[in-house]
C-alpha positions in Angstrom: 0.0 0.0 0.0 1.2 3.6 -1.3 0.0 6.0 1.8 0.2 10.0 1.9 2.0 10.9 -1.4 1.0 12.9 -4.1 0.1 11.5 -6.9 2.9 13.3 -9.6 5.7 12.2 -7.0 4.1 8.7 -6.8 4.3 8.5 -10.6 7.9 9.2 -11.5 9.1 7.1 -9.0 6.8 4.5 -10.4 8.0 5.3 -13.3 11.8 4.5 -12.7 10.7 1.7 -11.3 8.8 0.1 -14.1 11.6 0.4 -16.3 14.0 -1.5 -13.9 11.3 -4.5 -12.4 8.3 -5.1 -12.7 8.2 -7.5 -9.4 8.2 -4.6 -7.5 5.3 -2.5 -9.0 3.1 -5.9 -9.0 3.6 -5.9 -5.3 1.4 -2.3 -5.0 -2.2 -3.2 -3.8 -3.3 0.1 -3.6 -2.6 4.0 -3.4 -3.7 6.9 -0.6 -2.5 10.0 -2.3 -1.9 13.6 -0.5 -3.4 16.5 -2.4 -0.1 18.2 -1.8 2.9 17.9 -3.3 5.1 19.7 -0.2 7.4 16.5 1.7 6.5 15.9 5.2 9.1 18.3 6.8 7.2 21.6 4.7 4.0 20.3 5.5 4.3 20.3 9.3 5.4 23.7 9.0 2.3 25.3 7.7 -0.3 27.0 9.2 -3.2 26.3 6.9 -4.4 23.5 4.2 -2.0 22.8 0.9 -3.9 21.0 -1.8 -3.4 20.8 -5.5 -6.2 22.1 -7.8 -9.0 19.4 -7.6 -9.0 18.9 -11.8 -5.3 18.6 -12.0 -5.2 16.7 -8.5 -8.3 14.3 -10.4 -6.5 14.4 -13.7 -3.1 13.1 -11.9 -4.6 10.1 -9.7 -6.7 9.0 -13.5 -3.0 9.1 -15.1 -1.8 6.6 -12.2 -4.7 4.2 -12.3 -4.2 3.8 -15.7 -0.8 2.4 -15.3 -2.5 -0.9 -13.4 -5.3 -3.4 -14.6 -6.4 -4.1 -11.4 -5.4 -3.4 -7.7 -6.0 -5.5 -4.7 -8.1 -3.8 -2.1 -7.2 -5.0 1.3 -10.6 -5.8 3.2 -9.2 -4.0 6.7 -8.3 -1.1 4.1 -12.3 -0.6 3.8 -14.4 1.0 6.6 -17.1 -1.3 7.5 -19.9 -0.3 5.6 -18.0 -0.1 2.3 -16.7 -3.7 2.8 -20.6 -4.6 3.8 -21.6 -3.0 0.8 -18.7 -4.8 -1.8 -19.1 -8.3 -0.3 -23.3 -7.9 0.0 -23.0 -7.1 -4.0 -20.4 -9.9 -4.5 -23.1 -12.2 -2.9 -26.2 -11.3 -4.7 -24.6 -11.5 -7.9 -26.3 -13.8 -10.7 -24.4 -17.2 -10.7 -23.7 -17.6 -6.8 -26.6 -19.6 -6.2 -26.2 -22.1 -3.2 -27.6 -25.3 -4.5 -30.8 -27.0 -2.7 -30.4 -25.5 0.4 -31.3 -21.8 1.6 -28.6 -19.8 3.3 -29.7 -16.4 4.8 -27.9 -12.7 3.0 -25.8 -12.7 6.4 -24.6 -15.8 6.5 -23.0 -15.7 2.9 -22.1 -12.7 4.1 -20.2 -13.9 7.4 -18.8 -16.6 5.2 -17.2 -13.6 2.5 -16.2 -12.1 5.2 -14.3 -14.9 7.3 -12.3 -16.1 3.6 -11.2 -12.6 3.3 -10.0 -12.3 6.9 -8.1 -15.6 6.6 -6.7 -14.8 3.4 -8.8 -16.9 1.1 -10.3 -14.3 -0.4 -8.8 -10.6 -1.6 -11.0 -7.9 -3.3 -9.9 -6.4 -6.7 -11.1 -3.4 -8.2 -10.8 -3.5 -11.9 -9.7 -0.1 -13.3 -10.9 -1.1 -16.9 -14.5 -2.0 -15.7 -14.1 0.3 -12.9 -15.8 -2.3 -10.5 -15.1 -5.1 -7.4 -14.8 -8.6 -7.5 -13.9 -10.7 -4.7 -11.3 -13.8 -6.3 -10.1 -16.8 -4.2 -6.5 -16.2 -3.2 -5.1 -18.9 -5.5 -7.3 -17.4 -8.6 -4.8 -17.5 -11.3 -6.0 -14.2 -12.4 -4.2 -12.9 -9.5 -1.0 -14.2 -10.8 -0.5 -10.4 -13.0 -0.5 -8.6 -9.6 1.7 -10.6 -7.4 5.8 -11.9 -7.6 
């Protein structure tokens, strides 16, 4: 996970990065940018708010997302309702259909929820589609984002 940089530094170190392994930028499962560009050390010095414009701050983070296919989303990453929300929609789905017997929303729910939190199970968001899915660990669909 990428946390609390902005989104033009973030991209020419990616970047360099590409050019010299591609290991390493499989290994990113997601991005948190800062609307500034100031380091640490000049932001702690300021008395108000530094942002970037909001279009060239949007227009920077669509750049980045371009440069992946897909990005695991780690499931503690999510606040709970979000999480609720993906895995309720993952669930209700056409095709996940539990055979003869019944099982209650909350239950396939609890069951999502306990193969993501054992590491089963991993969220991607599909930056071509722009939507969720929720893969098996050992999906070999995975195999383009990880070593």
């Amino acid at each position: 996970m990428i946390n609390c940089v902005h989104p033009e530094i973030f991209d020419q170190a990616l970047s360099k990065e590409i050019k010299h392994s591609k290991k390493t930028v499989n290994r990113i499962m997601g991005f948190q940018a800062n609307t500034s560009a100031k380091s640490p050390e000049e932001l702690d010095n300021l008395s108000c708010l530094d942002t970037s414009k909001p279009g060239e701050f949007a227009d920077l983070m669509i750049k980045l997302h371009h440069k992946f296919k897909a990005l695991k989303i780690p499931y503690d990453q999510l606040n709970p309702e979000t999480l609720h929300g993906v895995i309720e929609e993952f669930v209700t789905r056409d095709g996940t259909d539990y055979g003869e017997i019944e099982v209650s929303m909350e239950t396939k729910i609890s069951q999502v929820l306990g193969q993501l939190k054992s590491g089963k199970a991993v969220i991607v968001f599909d930056q071509g589609t722009e939507t969720c899915t929720i893969l098996r660990s050992d999906d070999p669909a995975l195999r383009g984002l990880e070593d």
